[in-house]
Every structure is written in structure tokens, then in C-alpha cells.
N, C-alpha and C positions, 0 to 999 in steps of 0.2 A: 347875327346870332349873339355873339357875345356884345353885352352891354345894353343889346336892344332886347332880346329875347331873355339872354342867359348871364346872372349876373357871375362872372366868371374873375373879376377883378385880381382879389388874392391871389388866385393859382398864375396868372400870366403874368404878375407880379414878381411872385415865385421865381417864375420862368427864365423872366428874363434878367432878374438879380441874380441867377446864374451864370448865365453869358455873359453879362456886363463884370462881372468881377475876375472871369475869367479872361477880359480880355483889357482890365482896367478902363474900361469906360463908364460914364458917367449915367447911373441907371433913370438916372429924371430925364434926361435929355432923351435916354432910347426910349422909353415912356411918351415923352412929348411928339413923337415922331411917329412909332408902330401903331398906334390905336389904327383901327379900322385899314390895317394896311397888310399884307402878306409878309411871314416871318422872310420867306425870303430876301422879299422890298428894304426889309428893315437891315437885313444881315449886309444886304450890298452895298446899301447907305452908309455905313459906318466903316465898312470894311471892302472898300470896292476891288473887281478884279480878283477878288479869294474864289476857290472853289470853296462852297459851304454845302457840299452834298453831305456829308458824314455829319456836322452838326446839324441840320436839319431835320436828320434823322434822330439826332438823339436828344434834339426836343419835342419834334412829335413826339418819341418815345416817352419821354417825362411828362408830357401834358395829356398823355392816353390815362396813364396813373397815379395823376394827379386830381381827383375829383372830390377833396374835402372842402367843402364849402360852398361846393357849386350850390347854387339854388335857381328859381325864376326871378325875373325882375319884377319888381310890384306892380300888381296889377295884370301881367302878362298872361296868366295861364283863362283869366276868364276872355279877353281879347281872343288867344288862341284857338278855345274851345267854340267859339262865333264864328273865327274864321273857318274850322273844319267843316262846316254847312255851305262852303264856295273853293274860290278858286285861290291858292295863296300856296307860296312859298316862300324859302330861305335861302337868301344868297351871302355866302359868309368865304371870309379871308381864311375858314380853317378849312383842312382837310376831312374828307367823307366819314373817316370813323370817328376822328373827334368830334367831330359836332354830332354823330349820332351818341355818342357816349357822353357829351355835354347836356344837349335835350333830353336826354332819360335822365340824367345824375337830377336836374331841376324838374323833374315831374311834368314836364311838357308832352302833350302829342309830338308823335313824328311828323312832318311834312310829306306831300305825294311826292310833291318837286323839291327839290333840294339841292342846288347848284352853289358848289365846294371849288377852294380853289385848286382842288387835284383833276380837274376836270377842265380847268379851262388855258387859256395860255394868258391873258393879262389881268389881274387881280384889280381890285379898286383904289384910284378912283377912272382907271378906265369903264366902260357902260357893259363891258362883252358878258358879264355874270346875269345881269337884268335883264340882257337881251334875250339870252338863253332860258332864263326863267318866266320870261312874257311866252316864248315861241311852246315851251313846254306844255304850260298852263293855256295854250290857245288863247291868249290875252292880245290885245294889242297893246303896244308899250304905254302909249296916250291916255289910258283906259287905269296904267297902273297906278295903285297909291303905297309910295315907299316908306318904311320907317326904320331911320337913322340915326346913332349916335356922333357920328365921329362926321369931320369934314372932308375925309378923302370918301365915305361911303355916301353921304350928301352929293357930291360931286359926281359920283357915279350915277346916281340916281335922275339928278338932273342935263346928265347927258346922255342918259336911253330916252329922255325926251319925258319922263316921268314926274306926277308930282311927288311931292318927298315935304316929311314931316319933320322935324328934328326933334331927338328926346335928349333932355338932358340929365341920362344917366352916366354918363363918363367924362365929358367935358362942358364948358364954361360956354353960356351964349356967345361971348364974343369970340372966343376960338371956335364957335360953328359959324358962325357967319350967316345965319340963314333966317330967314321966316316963311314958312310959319313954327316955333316951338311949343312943344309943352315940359310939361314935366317927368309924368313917367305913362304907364299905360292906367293908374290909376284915373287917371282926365281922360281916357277916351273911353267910348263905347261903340259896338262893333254890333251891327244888325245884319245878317243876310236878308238877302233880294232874290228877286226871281232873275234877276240881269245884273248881277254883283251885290254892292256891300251898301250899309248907309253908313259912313262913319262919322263921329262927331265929338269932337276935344275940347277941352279949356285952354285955349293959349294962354305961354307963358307967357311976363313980361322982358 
């Protein structure tokens, strides 16, 4: 969702130049690190061994009513509106109300399926979110076409056994590691089938 759907940048930005200042650490570094990862993931990594129940709550808290600036990523809402004629969901690092409160702040449809990491037990770049969202959507995994900003959601993608597209809306080709990339969703286009999608992009270089 965020990055790939939902350009959410500033507010997690936001976010977490609060935690980092609060706990003097270096907010480029937490940056380099949380994209595409669970706040949790992120909080253990720097601060391992803490219980962070209570700040975790009080950044969901902050990122619930935090929704100045949110918008779509370019090009996303007509992709979206394609995809609502098939089978597609979102499998995202954030919890069930923020991203519903994310997706409506950016004018997006909601998704059928929508697999949040308050639902599952290991967040990305393990596969259990995509797994979850093939089994939902009646997909076989093999079948799935993923799109990715970050390289721990890449990783995920490609270990549900998925193809996976990488956009570079948040990070740098060479910190995704991946081909095939594009740009944004403005380079793709999204057709329904009677038996899925026909999708078709402009690779980056």
C-alpha cells in the first residue's frame, strides 16, 4: 500500500522523526531500514529486547490522524479501477484501519481482500501475507502478479513463489535489486480477462 498504492511519504516521515528524536537515533538510518517492513520490525531493530507495546500504539495512534498529504501514487487510481473488474488485493506492513483510512484519504477503491499486518503473525519480507491473499482471492500463488516498492516487499513476493514487478516510487533501482522495474503505474496498463489480467509496462532502465 504505502509507496506502491498510497503515496504516504511525509506522514511516515513525520512518524517516525518522532521516534527517532525521541530516542536519539539517526532518522535517515530508521528510514533506510523500515520501508516495506513492520513498525514493529523496525522498533526491534534499533531497540532490541524493549517491550514497545505502548509506543506502538501511540504511533498507530498518530498515523490514524495523520492524513494530510496523503494522496494516490501517479497513475494508480486508473490501474486500480481495472483491477476492480478481477481478482486483486493489498497486502500491506500497516494495520487494518490505517490502510483503510490511507486508501480513502488517496481516493482509491477499497479492496475485497486486504491482508494487514494486524492479521497475520510474520510481516514482510517473509511470503505468509501473499500467501494469505492468493488463498483468499482463490488465486494460486504462481498465477500471482505482485507490485513492489521496497526490497524486503520484493522478497516477500518472490518467496510466495510470485512474479513481482518493482516500482520505483520509494527507493533507488539498485537498493531493490530486482528486475523487472518500472517507474510508477503511470507505465503500466491493466486490462481484465475472462481468466485474469493482461498487464503490460515500460521498463525502467
Amino acid at each position: 500500500m504505502d509507496g506502491t498504492l498510497v503515496d504516504s511519504t511525509a506522514v511516515v516521515e513525520r512518524a517516525w522523526a518522532w521516534w527517532a528524536k525521541r530516542h536519539r537515533l539517526s532518522l535517515a538510518e530508521i528510514l533506510r531500514f523500515s520501508h516495506g517492513r513492520p513498525t514493529a520490525a523496525t522498533f526491534e531493530h534499533f531497540q532490541p529486547g524493549v517491550d514497545h507495546t505502548l509506543e506502538l500504539a501511540e504511533m498507530v495512534a498518530f498515523e490514524e490522524t495523520e492524513l494530510d498529504g496523503i494522496r494516490a501514487v501517479p497513475g494508480a487510481e486508473t490501474v486500480v479501477q481495472a483491477a476492480q473488474q478481477g481478482a486483486w488485493a493489498v497486502v500491506t506492513s500497516a494495520p487494518r484501519k490505517l490502510a483503510f483510512k490511507r486508501i480513502s484519504a488517496a481516493g482509491l477503491p477499497l479492496p475485497r481482500v486486504l491482508v494487514p499486518i494486524d492479521e497475520i503473525h510474520k510481516g514482510k519480507p517473509d511470503p505468509e501475507g501473499f500467501f494469505l491473499a492468493a488463498e483468499r482471492l482463490g488465486v494460486d500463488p504462481n498465477d500471482c502478479l505482485v507490485f513492489e516498492d521496497t526490497r524486503p516487499g520484493i522478497q516477500a513476493g518472490l518467496n510466495a513463489g510470485m512474479q513481482v514487478i518493482g516500482l520505483l516510487t520509494t527507493m533507488t533501482a539498485a537498493d531493490l535489486a530486482h528486475q523487472p522495474l518500472t517507474k510508477d503505474f503511470r507505465d503500466v496498463s491493466v486490462t481484465a480477462l475472462p481468466d485474469g489480467f493482461e498487464v503490460m509496462f515500460q521498463g525502467a532502465l
